[in-house]
Backbone bond lengths (Angstrom), bond angles and torsions (degrees), N, CA, C in turn:
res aa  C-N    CA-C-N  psi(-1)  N-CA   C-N-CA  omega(-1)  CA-C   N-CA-C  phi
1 X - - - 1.457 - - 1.520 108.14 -
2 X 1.335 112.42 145.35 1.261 111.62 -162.28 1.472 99.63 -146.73
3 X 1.685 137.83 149.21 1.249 135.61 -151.10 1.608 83.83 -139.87
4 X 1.413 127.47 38.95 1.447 148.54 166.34 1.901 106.53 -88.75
5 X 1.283 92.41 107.93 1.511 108.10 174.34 1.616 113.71 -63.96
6 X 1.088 125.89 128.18 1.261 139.03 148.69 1.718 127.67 -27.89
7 X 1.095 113.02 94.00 1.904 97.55 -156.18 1.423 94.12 -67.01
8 X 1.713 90.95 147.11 1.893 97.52 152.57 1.389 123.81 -78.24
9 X 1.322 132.65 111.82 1.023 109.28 166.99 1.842 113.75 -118.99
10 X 1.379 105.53 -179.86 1.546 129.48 169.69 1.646 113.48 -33.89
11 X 0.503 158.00 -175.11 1.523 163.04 110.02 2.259 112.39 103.50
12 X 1.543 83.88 -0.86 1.767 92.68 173.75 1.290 121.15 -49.39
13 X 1.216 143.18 92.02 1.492 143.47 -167.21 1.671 98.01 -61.50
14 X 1.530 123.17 151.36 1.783 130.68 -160.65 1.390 73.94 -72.93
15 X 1.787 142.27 -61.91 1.150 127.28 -129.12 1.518 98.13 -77.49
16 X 1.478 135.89 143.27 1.421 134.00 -144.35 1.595 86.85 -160.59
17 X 1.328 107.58 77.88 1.772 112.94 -176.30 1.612 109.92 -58.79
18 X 1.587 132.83 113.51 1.437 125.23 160.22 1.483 110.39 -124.13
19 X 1.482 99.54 135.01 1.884 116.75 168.40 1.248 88.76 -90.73
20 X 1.426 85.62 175.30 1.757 109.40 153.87 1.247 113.59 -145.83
21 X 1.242 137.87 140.63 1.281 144.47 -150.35 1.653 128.03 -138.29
22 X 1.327 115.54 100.52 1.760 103.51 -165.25 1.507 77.23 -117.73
23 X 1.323 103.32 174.31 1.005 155.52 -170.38 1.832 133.03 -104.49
24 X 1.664 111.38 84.76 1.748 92.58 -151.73 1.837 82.73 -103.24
25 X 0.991 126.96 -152.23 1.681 156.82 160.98 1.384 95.59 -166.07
26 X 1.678 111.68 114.33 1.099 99.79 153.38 1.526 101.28 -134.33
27 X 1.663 104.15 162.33 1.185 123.39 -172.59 1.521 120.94 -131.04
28 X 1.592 100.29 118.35 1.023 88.63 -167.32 2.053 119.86 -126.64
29 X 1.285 111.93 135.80 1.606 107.43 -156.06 1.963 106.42 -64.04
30 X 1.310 76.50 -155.84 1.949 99.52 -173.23 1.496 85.15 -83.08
31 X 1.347 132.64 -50.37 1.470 129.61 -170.81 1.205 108.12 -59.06
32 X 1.710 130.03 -40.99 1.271 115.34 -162.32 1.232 107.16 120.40
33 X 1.421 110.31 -38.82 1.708 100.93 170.25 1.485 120.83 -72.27
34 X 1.651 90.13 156.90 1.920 98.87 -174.49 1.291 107.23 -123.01
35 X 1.323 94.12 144.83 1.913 108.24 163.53 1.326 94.17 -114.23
36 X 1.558 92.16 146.75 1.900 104.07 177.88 1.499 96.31 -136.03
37 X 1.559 125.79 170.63 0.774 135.74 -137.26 1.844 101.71 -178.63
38 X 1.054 107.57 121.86 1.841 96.46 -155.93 1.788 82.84 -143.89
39 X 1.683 99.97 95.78 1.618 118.48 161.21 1.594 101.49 -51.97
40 X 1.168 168.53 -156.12 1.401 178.60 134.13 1.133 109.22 60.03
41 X 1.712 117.23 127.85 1.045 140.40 157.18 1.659 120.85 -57.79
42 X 1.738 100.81 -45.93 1.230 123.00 -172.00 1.200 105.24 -101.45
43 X 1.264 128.84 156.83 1.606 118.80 143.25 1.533 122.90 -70.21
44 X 1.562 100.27 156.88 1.739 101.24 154.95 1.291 93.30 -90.10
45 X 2.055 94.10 147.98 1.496 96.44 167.81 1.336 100.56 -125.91
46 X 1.292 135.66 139.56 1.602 168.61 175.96 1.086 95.95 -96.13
47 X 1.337 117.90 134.44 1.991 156.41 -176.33 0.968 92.98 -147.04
48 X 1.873 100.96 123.37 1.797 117.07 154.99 1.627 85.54 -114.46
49 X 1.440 80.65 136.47 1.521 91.64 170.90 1.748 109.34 -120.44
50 X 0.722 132.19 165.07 1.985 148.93 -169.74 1.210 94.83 -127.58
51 X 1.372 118.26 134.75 1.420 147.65 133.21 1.349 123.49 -100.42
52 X 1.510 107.44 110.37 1.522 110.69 -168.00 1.576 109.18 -75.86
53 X 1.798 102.38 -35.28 1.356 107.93 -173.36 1.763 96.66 -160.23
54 X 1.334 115.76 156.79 1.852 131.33 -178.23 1.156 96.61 -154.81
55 X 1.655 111.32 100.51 1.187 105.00 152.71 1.476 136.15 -63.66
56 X 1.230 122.81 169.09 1.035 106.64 -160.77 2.350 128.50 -67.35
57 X 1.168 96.85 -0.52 1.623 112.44 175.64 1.113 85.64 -71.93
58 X 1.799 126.53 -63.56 1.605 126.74 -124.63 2.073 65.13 -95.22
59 X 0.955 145.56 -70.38 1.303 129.25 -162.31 1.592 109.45 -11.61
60 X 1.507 94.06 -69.64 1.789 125.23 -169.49 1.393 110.34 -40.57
61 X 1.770 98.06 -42.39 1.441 100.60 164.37 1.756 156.01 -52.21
62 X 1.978 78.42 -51.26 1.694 104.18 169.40 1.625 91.80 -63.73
63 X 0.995 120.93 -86.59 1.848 127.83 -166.93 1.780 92.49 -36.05
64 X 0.903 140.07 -90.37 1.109 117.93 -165.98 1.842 128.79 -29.30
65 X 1.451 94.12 -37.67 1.901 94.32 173.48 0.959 115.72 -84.63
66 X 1.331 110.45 -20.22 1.375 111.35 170.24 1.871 127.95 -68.21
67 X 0.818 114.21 -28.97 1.643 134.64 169.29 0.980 137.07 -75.31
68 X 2.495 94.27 -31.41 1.733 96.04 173.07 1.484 95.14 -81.15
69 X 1.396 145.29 -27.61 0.883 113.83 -158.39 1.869 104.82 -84.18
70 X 1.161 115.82 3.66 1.468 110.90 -175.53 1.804 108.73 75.95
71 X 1.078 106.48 50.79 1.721 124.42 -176.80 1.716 103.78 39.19
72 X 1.331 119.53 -108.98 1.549 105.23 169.98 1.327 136.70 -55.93
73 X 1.463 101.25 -30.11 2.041 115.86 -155.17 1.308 99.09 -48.07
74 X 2.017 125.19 -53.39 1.035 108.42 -170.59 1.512 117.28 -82.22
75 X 1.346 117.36 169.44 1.713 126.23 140.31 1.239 117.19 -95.90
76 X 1.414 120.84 155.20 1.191 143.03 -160.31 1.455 119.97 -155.53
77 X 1.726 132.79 157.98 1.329 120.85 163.57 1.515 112.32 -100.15
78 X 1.221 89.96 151.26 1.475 126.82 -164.02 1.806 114.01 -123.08
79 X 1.742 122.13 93.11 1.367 90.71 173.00 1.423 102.98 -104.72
80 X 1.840 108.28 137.41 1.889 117.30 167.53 1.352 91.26 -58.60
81 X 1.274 95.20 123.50 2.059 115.16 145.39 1.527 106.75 -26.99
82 X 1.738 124.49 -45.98 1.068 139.74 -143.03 1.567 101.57 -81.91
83 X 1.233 98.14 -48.43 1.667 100.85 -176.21 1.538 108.73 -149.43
84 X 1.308 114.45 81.72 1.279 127.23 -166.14 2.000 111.35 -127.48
85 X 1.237 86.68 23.39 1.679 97.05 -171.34 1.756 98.59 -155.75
86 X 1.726 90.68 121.17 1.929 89.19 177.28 1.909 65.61 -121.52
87 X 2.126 86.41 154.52 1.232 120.41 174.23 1.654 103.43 -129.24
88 X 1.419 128.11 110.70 1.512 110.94 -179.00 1.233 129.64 64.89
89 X 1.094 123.38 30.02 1.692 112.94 -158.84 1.895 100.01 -120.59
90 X 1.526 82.37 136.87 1.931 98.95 -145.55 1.487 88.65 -69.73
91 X 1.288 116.94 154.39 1.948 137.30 176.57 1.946 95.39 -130.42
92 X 1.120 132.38 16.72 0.690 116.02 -173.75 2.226 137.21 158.37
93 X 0.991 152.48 159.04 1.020 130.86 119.72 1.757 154.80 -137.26
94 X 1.309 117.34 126.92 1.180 110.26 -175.69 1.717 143.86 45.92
95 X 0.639 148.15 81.86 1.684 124.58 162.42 1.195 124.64 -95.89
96 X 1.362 112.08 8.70 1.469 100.86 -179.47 1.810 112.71 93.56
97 X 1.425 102.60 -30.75 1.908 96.41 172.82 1.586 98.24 -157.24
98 X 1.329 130.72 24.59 1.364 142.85 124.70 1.582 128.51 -18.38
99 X 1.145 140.62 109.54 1.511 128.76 -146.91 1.527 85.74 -116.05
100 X 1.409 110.34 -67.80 1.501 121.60 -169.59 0.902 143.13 -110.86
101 X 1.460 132.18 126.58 1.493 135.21 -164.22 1.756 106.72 -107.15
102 X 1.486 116.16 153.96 0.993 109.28 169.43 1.499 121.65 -114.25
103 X 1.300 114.79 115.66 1.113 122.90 166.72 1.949 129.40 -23.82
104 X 1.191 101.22 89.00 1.542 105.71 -162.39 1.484 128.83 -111.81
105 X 1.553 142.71 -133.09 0.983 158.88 104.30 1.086 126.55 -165.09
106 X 1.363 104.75 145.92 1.496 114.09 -178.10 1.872 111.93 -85.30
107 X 1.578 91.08 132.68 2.256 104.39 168.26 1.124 115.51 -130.36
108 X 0.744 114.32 112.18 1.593 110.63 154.25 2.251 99.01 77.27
109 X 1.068 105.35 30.97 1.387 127.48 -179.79 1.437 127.20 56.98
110 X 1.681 96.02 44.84 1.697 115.78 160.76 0.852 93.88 -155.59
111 X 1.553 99.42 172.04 1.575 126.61 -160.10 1.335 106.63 -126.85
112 X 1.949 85.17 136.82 1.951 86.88 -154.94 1.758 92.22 -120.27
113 X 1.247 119.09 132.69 1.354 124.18 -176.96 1.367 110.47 -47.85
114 X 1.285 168.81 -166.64 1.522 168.30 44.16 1.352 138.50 -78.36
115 X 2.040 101.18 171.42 1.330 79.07 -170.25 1.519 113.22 -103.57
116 X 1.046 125.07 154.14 1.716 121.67 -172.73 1.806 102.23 -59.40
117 X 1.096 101.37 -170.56 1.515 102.53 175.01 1.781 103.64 -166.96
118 X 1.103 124.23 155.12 1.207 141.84 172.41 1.461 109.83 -50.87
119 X 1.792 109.49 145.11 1.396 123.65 -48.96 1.762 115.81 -27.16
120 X 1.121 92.40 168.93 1.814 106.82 167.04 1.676 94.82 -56.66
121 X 1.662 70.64 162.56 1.325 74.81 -172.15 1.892 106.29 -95.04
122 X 1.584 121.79 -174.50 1.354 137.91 -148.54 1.873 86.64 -98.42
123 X 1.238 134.91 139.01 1.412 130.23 150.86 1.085 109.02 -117.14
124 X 1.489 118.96 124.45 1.497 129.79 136.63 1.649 144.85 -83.34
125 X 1.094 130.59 146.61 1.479 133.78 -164.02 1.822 92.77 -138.18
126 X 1.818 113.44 109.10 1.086 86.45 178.00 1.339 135.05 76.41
127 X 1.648 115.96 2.02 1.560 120.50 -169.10 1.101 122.48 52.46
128 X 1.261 109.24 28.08 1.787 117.85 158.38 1.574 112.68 -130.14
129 X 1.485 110.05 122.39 1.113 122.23 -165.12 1.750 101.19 -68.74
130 X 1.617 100.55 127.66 1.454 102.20 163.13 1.081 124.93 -129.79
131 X 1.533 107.95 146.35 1.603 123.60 -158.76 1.231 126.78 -121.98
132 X 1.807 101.94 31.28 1.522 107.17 -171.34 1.548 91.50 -171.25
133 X 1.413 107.00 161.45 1.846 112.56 -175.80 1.085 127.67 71.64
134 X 1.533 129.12 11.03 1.273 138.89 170.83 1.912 122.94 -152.03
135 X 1.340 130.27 134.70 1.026 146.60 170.36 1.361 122.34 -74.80
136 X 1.296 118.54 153.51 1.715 108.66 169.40 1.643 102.84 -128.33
137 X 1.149 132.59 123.17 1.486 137.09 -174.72 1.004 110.43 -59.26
138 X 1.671 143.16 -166.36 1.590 162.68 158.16 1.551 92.42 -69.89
139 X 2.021 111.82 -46.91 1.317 93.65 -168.63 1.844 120.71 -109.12
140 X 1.463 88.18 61.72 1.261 122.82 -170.33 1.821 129.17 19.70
141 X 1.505 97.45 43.69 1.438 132.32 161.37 1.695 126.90 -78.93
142 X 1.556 102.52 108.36 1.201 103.00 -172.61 2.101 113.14 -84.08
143 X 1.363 92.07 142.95 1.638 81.79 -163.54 1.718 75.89 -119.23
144 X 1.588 100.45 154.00 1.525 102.40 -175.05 1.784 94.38 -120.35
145 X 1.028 135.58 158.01 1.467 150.40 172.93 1.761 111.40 -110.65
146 X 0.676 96.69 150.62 1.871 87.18 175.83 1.156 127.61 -62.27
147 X 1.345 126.40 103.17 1.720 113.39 50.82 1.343 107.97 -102.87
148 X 1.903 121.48 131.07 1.215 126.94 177.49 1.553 99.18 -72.63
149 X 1.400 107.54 160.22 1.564 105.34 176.05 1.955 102.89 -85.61
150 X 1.045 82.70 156.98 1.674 106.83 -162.51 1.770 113.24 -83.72
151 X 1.103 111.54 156.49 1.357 105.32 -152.33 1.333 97.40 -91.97
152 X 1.526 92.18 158.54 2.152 109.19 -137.72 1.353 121.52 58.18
153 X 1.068 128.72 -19.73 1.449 125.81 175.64 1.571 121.14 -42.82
154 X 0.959 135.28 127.89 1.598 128.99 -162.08 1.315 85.96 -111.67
155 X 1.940 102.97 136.64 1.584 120.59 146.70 1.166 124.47 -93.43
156 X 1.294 95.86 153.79 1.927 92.66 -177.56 1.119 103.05 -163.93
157 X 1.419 126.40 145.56 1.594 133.76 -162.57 1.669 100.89 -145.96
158 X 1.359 107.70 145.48 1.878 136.78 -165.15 1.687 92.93 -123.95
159 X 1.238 110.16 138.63 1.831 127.18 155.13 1.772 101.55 143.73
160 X 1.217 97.30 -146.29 1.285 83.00 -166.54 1.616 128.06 -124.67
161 X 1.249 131.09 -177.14 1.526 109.74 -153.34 1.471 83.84 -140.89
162 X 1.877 92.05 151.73 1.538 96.69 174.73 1.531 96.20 -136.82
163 X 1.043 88.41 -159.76 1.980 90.14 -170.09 1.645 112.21 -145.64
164 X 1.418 120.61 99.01 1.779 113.54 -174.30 1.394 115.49 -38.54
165 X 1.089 145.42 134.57 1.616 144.69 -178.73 1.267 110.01 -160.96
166 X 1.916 99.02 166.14 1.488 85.45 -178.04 1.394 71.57 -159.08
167 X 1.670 116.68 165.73 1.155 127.71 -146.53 1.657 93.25 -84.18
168 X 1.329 128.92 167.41 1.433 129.53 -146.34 1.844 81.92 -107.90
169 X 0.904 123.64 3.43 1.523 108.26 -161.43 1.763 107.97 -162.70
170 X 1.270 112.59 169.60 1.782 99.46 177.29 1.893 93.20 -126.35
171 X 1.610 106.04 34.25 1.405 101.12 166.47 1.335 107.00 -127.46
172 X 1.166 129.98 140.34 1.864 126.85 157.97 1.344 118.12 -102.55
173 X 0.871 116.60 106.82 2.052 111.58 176.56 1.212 93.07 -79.44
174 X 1.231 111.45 123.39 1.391 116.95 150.05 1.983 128.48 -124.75
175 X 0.636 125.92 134.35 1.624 125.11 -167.06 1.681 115.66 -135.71
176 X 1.896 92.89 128.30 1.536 124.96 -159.13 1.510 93.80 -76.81
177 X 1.542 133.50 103.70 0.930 127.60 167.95 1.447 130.17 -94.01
178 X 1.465 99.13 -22.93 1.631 89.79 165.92 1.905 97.02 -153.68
179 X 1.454 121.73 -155.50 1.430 99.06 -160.96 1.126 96.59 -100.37
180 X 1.847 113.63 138.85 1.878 124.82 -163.27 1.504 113.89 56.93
181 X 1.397 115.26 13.79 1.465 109.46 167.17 1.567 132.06 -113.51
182 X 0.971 145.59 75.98 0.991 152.18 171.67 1.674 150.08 -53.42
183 X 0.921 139.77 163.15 1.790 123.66 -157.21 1.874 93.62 -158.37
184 X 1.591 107.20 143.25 1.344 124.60 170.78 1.696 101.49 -121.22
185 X 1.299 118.22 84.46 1.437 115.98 -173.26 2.084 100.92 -58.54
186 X 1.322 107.12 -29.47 1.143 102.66 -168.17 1.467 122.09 -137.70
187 X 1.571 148.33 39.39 1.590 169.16 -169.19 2.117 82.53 -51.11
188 X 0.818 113.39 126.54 1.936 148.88 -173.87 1.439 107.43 -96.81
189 X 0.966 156.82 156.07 1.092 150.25 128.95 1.444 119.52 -159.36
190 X 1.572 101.52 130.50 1.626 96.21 170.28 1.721 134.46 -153.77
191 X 0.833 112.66 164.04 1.966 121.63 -147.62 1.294 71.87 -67.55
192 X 1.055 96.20 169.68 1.971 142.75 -148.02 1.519 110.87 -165.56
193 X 1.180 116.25 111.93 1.595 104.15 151.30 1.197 119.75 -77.60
């Protein structure tokens, strides 16, 4: 596991392909009826990404991250263009002797763990930003010190979000189309716990 950002580079085509992917077992009898059985809370989510063009620096670049991480073996962060910015978005509220919140976000109407990203991120108590009396862990758990926030009080935290991943494959095609220019018809990627 590796806390190695995903470079931005030049040549990212807008269209930014994502699945999402759970996991069912279902079983189903001689009658017709089914039992199902659904491994994941969360989804996996899968990114195809396009490279229209890499010159040859930003080439040097992709291939180089691409290699330290050992094509799939490692994980890495990753922020989507798509949703790479939380503003306010509630983790929680209050009871009055509540210590810790978890750093989250809500899609599509669940809440998906993440990883913070540089700067720290913004805390609110109540929609007032606070800037003292609380910690944020490695595993991006906010711990509050006194004063705990008060019961009903809503938390909510702003900055930015990344996503654990690791490359979908241990191959990269890449193809020399003209001289120092280069193309990723197809960049893989996918969430990791």
């Amino acid at each position: 596991m590796s806390d190695a950002v995903y470079p931005v580079l030049p040549g990212l085509t807008f269209d930014v392909g994502k699945q999402k992917e759970f996991v069912t077992l279902i079983q189903r009898s001689i009658g017709g009826n089914e039992t199902r059985a659904g491994y994941y809370t969360e989804p996996i989510t899968h990114w195809k990404l396009t490279y229209s063009f890499l010159e040859a620096a930003d080439y040097t670049t992709f291939v180089n991250f691409f290699n330290a991480r050992c094509g799939a073996l490692q994980s890495f962060l990753f922020s989507d263009p798509t949703e790479d910015q939380a503003v306010k978005l509630s983790i929680g509220a209050g009871t009055g002797s509540e210590e810790h919140f978890q750093i989250n976000r809500m899609k599509e109407g669940a809440a998906y763990t993440t990883n913070v990203g540089m700067p720290a991120p913004l805390v609110y108590v109540g929609g007032v930003l606070r800037t003292t009396n609380y910690s944020i862990g490695t595993d991006d758990i906010i711990t509050f010190t006194s004063p705990l926030p008060g019961t009903g009080i809503i938390v909510s935290w702003s900055g930015n979000l990344y996503h654990r991943v690791r490359f979908g494959t241990d191959l990269m095609d890449l193809n020399s189309f003209m001289y120092q220019l280069w193309e990723a018809q197809e960049v893989d990627l996918v969430s990791v716990r």
